[in-house]
VOTOR-884253 format. One record per residue (C-alpha): residue in three letters; z, y negated, x negated. Coordinates in steps of 0.25 Angstrom, whole numbers, plus 2048, in hexadecimal, padded with zeros to 3 digits. Each point is the difference from the previous one (the first is absolute). Example, Ala and Ser with C-alpha at 12.3 -4.5 7.8 and 13.67 -1.06 7.14 Angstrom:
# residues 2
ALA81F8127CF SER7FE7F27FA 
***
This chain:
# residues 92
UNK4B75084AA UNK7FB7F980B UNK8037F1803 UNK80880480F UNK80780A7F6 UNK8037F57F6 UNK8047F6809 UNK80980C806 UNK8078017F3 UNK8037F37FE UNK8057FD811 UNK80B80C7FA UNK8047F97F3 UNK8007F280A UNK809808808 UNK80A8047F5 UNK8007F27FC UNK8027F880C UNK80B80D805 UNK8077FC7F2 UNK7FF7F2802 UNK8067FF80E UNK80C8087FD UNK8037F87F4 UNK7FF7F480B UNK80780480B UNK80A8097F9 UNK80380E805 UNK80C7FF809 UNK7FB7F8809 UNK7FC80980C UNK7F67F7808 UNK7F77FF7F2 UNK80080F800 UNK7FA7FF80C UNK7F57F67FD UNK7FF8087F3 UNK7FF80E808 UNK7F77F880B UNK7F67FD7F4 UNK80180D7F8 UNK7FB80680D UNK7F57F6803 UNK7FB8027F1 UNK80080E803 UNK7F880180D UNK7F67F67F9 UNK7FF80B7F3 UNK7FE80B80A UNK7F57F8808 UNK7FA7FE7F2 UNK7FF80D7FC UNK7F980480F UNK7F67F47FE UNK7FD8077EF UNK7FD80C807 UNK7F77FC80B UNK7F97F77F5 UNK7FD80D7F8 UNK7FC80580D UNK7F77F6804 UNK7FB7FE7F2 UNK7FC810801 UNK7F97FF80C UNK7F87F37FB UNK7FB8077F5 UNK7FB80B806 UNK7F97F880C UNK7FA7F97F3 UNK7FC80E7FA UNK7FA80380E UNK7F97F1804 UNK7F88037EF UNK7FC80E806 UNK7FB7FC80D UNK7FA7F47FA UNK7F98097F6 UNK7FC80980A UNK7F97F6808 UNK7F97FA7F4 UNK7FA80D7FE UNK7FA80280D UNK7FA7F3801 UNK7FA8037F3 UNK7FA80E807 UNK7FC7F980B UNK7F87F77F8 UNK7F98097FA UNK7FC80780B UNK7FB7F3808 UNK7FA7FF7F2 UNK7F680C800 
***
């Protein structure tokens, strides 16, 4: 598991805990703290879908990194080897 995918984790179990502990604060019945509680359950929410858009495109990005890392070793081994056939050839 990656460290965004554990940090995740552990924002849900934060979540549950300050969810609990909020209700055992402010109680149930009263309406304007099932507001603020909705308001923050919401909030927590948005942030845990913008979370998972922001894993994806890091995987994404860490893809494409690694395969212009793939392509900068060829190139770079390519260029070696016609410097080295250029040298033998000012060489003779």
């Amino acid at each position: 598991m990656s460290q965004l995918e554990t940090s995740f984790a552990a924002l849900n179990d934060d979540e549950k805990r300050i969810m609990e502990r909020l209700q055992k604060l402010t109680g149930s019945s009263d309406s304007e703290s099932l507001v603020v509680l909705q308001k923050s359950v919401d909030t927590l929410q948005s942030l845990d879908s913008k979370l998972t858009i922001l894993l994806e495109e890091n995987r994404q990005l860490q893809k494409e990194q690694d395969e212009l890392e793939d392509q900068h070793k060829r190139l770079a081994a390519l260029v070696r080897s016609r410097q080295a056939e250029m040298a033998a050839r000012a060489g003779q």
